[in-house]
N, C-alpha and C positions, 0 to 999 in steps of 0.2 A: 350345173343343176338348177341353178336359183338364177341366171341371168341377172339382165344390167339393171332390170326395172325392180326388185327386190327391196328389200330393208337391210341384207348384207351385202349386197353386189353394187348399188348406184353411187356413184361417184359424186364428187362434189362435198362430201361433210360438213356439216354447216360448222362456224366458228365456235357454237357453243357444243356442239356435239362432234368431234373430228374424228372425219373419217366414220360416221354408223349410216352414210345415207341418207339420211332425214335433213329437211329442211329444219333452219333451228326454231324451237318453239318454246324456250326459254325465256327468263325474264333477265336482260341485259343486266350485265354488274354495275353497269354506270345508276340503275334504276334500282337496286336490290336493296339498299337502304334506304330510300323512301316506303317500300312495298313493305319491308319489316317493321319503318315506324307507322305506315297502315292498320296492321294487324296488330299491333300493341292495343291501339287505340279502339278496336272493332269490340263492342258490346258483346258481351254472353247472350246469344240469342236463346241460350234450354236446348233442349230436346226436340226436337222437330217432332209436330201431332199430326202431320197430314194422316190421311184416311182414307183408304179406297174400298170402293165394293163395286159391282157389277151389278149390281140390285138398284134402281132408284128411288129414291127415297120420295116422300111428299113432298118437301122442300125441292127437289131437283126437278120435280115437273112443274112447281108452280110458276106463271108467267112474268119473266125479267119485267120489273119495275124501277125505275128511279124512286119510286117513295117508298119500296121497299128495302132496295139497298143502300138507302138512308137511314130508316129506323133501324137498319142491322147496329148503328152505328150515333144514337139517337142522344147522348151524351150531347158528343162533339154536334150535332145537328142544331139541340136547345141552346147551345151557349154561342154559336154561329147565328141562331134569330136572336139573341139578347144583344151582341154586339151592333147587328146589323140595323137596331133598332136604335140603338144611342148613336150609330153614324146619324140613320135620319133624322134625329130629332135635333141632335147638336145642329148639324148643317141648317138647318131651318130656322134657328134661332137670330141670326142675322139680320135679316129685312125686317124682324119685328122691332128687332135693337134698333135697326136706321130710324123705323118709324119713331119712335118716342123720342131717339134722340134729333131728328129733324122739326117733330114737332115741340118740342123744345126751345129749340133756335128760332122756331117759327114767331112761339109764343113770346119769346124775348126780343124780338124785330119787331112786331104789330104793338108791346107794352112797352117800349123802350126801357124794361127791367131787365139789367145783365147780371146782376146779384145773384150766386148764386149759379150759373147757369155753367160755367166752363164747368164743375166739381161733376155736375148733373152729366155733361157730353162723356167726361173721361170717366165717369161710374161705367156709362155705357159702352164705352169702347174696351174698357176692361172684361167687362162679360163677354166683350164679341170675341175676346183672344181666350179667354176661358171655356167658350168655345167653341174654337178652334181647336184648343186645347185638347180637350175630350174627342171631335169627331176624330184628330189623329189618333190618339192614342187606342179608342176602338177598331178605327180602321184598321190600323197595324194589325190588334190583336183579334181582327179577323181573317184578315188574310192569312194567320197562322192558324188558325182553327180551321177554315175553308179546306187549308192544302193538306193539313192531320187528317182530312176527314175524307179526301178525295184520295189519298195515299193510301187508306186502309179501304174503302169502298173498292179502289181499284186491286189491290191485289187480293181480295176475297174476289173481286172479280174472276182475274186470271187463274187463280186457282180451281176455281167451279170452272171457266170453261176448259180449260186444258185437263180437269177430272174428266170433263163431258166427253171430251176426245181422245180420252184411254180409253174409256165405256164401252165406246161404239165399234161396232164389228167391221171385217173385213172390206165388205158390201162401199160401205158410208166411202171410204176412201179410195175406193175404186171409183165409184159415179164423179164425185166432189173434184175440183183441183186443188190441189196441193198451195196456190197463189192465192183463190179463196179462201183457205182456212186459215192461209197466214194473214189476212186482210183483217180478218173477225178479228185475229191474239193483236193484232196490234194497230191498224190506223182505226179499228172502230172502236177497241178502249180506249185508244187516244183522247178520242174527241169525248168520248165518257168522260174523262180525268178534267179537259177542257174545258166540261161544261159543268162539272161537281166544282174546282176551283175555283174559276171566276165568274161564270156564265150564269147559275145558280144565286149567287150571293150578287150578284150586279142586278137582277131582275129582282131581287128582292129588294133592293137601296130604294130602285126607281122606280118601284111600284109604291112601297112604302111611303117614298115622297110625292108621288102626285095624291097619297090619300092625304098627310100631311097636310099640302100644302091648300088642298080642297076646303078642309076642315075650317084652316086657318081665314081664307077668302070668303069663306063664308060669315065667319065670326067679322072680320074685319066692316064687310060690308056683303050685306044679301042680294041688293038690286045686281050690283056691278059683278057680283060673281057669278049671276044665274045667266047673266050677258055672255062673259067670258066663257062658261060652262058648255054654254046651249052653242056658242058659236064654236068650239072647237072641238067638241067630245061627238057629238055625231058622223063629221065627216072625219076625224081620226078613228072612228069604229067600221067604220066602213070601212077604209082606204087599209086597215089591219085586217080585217078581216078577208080579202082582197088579199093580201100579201099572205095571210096563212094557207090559204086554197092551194095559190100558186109556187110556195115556197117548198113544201110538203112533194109536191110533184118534184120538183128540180134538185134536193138535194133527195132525194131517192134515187135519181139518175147518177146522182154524182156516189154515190157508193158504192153502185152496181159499175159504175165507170171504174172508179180508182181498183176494185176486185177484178176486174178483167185485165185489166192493167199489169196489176200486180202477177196476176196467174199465169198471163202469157211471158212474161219477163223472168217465173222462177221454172218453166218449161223450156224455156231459152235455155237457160242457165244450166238446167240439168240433164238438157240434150247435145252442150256444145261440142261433144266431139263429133259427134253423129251434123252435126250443123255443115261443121268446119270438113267430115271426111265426103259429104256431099255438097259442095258451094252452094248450101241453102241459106248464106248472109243478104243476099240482096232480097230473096225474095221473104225472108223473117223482118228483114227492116220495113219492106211495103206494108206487112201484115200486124207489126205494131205500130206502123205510123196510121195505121185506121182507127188501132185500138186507141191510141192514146187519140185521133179524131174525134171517137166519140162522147173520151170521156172529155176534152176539151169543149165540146158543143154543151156537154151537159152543164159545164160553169160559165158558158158564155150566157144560157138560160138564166141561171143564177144570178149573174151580174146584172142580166136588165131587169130582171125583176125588183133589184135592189136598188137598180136608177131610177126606179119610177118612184118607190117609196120612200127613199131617204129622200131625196130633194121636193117629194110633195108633203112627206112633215115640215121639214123646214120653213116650203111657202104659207103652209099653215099655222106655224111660230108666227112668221111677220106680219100677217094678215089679222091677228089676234092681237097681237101688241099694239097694230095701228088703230082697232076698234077702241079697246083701251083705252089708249091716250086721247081719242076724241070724245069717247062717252065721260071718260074719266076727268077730263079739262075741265067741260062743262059741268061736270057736279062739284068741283071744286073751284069754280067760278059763282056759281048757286049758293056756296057755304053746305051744301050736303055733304061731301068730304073733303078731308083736312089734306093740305100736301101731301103732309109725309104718311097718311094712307094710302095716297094714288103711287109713292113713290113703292112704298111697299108691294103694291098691288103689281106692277110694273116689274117688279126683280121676283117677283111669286110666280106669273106669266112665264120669263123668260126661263125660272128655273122648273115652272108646269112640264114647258116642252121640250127642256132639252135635255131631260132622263128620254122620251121618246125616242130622238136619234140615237141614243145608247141602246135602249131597247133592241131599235129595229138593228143594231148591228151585234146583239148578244142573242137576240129571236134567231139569225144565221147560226150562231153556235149552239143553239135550244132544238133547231131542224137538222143539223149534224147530228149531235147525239138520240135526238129521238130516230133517225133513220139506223143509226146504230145500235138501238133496240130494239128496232125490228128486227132488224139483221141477226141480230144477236139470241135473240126468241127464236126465229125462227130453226137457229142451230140446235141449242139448249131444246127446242121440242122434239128435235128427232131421237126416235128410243134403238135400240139394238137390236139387230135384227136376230142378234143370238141374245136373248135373254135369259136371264138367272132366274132360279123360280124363287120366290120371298120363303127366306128360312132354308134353302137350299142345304142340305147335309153335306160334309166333306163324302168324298171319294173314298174308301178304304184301302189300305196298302192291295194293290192287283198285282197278279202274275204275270196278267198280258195276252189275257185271251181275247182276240176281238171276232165279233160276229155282225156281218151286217145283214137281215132281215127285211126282206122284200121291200129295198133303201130306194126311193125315185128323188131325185133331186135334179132343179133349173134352178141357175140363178134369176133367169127371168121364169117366174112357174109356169107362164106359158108354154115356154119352149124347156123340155125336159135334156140334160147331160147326161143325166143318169136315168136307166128305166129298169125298174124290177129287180136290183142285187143283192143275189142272197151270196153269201162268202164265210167263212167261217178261217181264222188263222189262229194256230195252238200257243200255246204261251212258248216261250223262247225260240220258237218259229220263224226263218227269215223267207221272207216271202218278194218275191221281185214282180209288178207291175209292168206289164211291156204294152208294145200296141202306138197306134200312128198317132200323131201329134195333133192333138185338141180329142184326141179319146174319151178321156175323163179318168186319165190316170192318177194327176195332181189331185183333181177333184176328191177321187176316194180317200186319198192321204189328209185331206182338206177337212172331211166331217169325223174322220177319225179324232184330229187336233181340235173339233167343234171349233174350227174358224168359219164354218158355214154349220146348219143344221137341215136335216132333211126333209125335203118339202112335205113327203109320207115315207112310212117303214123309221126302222131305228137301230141306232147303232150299240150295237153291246159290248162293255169290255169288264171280263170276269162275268157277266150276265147282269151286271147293272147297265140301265140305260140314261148314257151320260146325259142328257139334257136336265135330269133334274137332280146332278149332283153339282157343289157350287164349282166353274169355271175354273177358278186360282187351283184346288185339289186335284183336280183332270189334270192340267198343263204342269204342275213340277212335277206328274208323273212320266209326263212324256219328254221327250226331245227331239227339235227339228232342224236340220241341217239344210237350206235352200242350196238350191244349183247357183245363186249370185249371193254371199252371204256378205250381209252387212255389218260392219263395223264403225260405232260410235267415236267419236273423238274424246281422246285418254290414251290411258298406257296400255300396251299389251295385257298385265295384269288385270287391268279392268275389265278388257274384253274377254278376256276367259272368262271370269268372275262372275261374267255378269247375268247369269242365273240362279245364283247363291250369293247372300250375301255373309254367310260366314264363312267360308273359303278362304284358308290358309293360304299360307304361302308356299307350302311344300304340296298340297293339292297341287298347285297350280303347276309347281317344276313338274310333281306327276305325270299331268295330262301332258305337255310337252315333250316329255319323254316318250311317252307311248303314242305321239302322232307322228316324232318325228323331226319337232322343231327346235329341239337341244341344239342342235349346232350352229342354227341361224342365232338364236337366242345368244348365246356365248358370246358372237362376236359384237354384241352391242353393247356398247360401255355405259347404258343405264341397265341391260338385260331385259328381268321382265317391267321395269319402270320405263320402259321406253315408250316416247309416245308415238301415238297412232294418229292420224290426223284425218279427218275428216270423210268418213265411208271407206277408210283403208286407202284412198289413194296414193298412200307411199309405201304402199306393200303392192308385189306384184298378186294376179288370181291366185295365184298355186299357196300362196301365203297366206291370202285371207282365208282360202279355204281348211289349210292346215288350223287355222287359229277358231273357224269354225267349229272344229273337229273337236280340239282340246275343250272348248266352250259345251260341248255336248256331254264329255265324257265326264267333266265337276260337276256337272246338272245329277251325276248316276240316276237315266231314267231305266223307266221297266219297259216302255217301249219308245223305239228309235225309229225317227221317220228322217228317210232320207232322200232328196229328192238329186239324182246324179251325180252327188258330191265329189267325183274323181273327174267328171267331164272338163274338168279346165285345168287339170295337170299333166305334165309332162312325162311319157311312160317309163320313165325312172321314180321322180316323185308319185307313179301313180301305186306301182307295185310297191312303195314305200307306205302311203295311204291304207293302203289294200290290206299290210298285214297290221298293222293298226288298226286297223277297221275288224278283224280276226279276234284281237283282244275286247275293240269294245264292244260288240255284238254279245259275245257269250252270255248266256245266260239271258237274254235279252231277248224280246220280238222284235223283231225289226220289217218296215215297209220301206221298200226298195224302189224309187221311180227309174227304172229304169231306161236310157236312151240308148245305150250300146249293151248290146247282149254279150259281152264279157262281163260284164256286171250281173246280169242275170242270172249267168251257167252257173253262180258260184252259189244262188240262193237254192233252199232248200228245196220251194215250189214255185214256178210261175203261175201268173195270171195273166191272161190276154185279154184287152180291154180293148175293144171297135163299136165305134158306133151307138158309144151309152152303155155298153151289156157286157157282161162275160164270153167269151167264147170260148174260153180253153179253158185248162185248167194243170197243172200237173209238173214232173221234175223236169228238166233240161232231156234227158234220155225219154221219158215217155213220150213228150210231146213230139221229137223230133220221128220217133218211132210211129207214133200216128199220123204223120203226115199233114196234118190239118196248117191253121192261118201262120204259127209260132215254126214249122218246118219251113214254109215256105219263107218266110223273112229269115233262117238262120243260113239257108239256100241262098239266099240273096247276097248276106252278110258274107259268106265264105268266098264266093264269088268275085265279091268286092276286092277284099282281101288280098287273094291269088292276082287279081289285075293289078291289084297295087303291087305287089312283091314282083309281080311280073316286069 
């Protein structure tokens, strides 16, 4: 009954589980007492506050900012510039210490007075390690403030966009790839996190310090700084500006690179059998060896843009320093300044430009994350194409009467699926949808669930018209069973469950019982704590769909949408299904997609659905009694039938 591919039937039982079929997904004993002293040590995080709604809020349309989801977080932001500020100024206290102390030794060399003079060097050398002192000890306790701050920034982040991505309707992930949305959750808050820990706080040190160190050059001496100034701050203005134009273009490419990437690689991934049952490996290898082409090309961009400006700062360091030293020689060949101001002046220069170089390679981590908020806006702006109305009222307990009213729906409105359906089904009414493939059978089951809404007309159930009762109220009244039903990774128990989340444990034996899958159940030695792994693929069809079934029937909705749910069991397991299907039906409305008209005869009324519109309407015996579209496919079907048994 269950064959080899099953959760009772496949051989193999892994070591932690013998003999139940499943690979083992336990935590090895040799590993069990670390993982317990883990969890000794793991914080009381409270009560979890997440919050969902289908409504969005002001806050959820306002446009992703970095200096926004900074002040979320404004604490840890001020005391991140207070630190960042005793790095620069500690760090710059050095060359001032050289100069005094140089001029010092100078002044004791030209007066042959040494009296005096060693106490005066080691005052100053003492301040220089004091600090040092300070710039470590801020530094440290920046980088622990930076990464608090980037930790919480990022998972408010995740949290908002993975809301944004329950939010959105059917529609969004039908166009979208699945390899793109994973690109957004994760390499573009990467580089978010990337550029809030260091990226952020580095551009601040080294901006900080070329204001510093301005100040100081200037204080020191006016001529030689307005020298120094004029000769390197124009063509480093240009030669960045320059680099922002073209950097802005290139890592944009490289985002939209690494998202094709990713997209085509989780399509691989999720089509492998389908790959492997058609020898389509050679020709998926050519077709990501272009994709990862272009995202390739798009950092070979990258790279030269970054050869031209990092080594044309650098020639502008030394071209600076050599000005320097010849203007600077002669004014202290003049007596206009002292040594150890030229000396200072000289380590001021050299520490001017080379925050620059840092710059230009934390400006690459500043054009990452800003390309990642675009990316990321761009998501965060799309709204639901099924929207909730503000203030939306719950739904009231319904019977189950639905009616749909002159209903026209496309998903593209251009091109109509549906035109003009009027329908009307009684409360505990099971009604079976027939009709040729791409009808718009699913479609009708589709705005009943308001996973789409109709482009005009409207759907009624009880005589309220769902669109403006709130989403969460409509759907725990209903229940959908798909023809491929998915299963999360967990235990059997969960995947029942997991429409309720107070759901007992004897609910759950319940539905099991009345689907059918008591006996498979039994034979697993966690039972219903058995897990499940990843979309059911250690359970054969016939099993997820059993486990579908029981998942429906702990939902107890008042109306039941079923799309083929017996088409992929075995006609023992099907007639098994079927009277379980008897029990949970009762009392119920149920919509029926149906694909084999054995399914159909059993509902109370058919609907014929060709070509966008209704054509028929009526029981099993009427229509075949009329002759019309639903006779002639039952003609068909019988026909079949007889040549098979023949």
């Amino acid at each position: 009954m269950w064959g080899g591919g099953g959760m009772g039937g496949r051989p193999g039982g892994s070591p932690g589980n013998p003999g139940n079929g499943l690979p083992f997904a336990g935590i090895p004993p040799e590993l069990q007492e670390g993982v317990d002293l883990l969890l000794k040590k793991e914080p009381d995080h409270g009560e979890p506050t997440a919050r969902f709604s289908y409504q969005m809020t002001e806050a959820d349309r306002r446009p992703l900012t970095l200096r926004h989801l900074i002040l979320q977080h404004w604490w840890l932001a001020a005391l991140a510039i207070l630190f960042v500020t005793m790095v620069s100024l500690a760090n710059q206290a050095g060359p001032l210490l050289i100069d005094h102390g140089t001029n010092v030794i100078e002044g004791a060399i030209l007066t042959h007075q040494t009296s005096g003079v060693f106490g005066k060097v080691v005052f100053y050398a003492v301040l220089f390690f004091v600090a040092i002192a300070i710039s470590g000890t801020a530094q440290s306790s920046q980088v622990r403030t930076t990464g608090r701050l980037a930790a919480r920034v990022m998972n408010d982040l995740r949290v908002k966009v993975f809301t944004h991505l329950q939010r959105m309707s059917l529609d969004f992930y039908t166009d979208e790839k699945a390899g793109v949305i994973m690109t957004r959750m994760t390499s573009d808050i990467e580089n978010l996190q990337q550029l809030l820990q260091d990226g952020l706080a580095s551009f601040a040190v080294q901006g900080l310090t070329m204001i510093v160190i301005t100040i100081i050059l200037f204080v020191l001496n006016v001529k030689l700084a307005l020298i120094t100034v004029l000769a390197v701050v124009p063509v480093l203005t240009a030669l960045s500006l320059w680099f922002r134009s073209a950097s802005e273009i290139g890592y944009q490419r490289v985002r939209d690179g690494i998202a094709n990437v990713l997209a085509d690689l989780s399509e691989s991934l999720h089509g492998v059998r389908v790959v492997t049952a058609h020898n389509r490996q050679r020709h998926n290898i050519l077709h990501h060896r272009n994709v990862v082409g272009e995202y390739r090309d798009a950092n070979i961009f990258t790279a030269q843009i970054n050869a031209i400006y990092g080594p044309g700062t650098q020639m502008l360091s030394f071209l600076g320093q050599a000005v320097l030293l010849g203007v600077g020689g002669v004014m202290v060949l003049h007596h206009e300044l002292s040594l150890g101001a030229l000396t200072a002046f000289i380590l001021y220069l050299n520490r001017f430009l080379q925050p620059i170089t840092l710059l230009v390679q934390q400006y690459n981590t500043y054009q990452q994350g800003q390309a990642s908020v675009i990316k990321l806006n761009t998501l965060l702006s799309q709204t639901p194409s099924v929207p909730e109305d503000e203030g939306a009222p719950d739904l009231p307990p319904i019977e189950g009467n639905i009616t749909f009213e002159n209903v026209t729906f496309g998903y593209d409105p251009e091109t109509p699926v549906l035109r003009d359906i009027n329908l009307e089904i009684h409360a505990g009414e099971t009604v079976a949808f027939v009709g040729p493939t791409g009808a718009g059978k699913s479609t009708l089951a589709k705005l009943v669930t308001r996973f789409y809404d109709p482009t005009s007309g409207r759907v009624l159930i009880d005589g309220h018209d769902i669109r403006h009762y709130s989403v969460q109220s409509l759907r725990r009244q209903l229940g959908v069973v798909p023809q491929e039903p998915f299963l999360f990774a967990g235990t059997v128990r969960d995947n029942i469950a997991f429409a309720r989340e107070d759901v007992t444990d004897e609910e759950v034996r319940e539905a099991i019982r009345t689907v059918g899958l008591m006996d498979v159940i039994e034979r697993l030695p966690d039972e219903i704590e058995t897990v499940v792994h990843e979309r059911g693929q250690s359970l054969s069809s016939g099993e997820r769909q059993l486990i579908a079934l029981a998942r429906a029937f702990v939902a107890h909705p008042r109306v039941l949408v079923l799309d083929e749910a017996t088409s992929n069991l075995d006609l023992l397991s099907e007639s098994k299904i079927e009277r379980a299907l008897d029990v949970l039906l009762e009392g119920r409305t149920a919509i029926l997609i149906a694909h084999r008209l054995t399914t159909a005869m059993k509902a109370d009324r058919i609907v014929v659905v060709d070509d966008g519109g209704i054509v028929e309407v009526g029981s099993h015996d009427e229509l075949v009694a009329a002759g019309g579209r639903y006779a002639q496919m039952y003609e068909t079907w019988i026909s079949h039938a007889e040549g098979q048994a023949a």
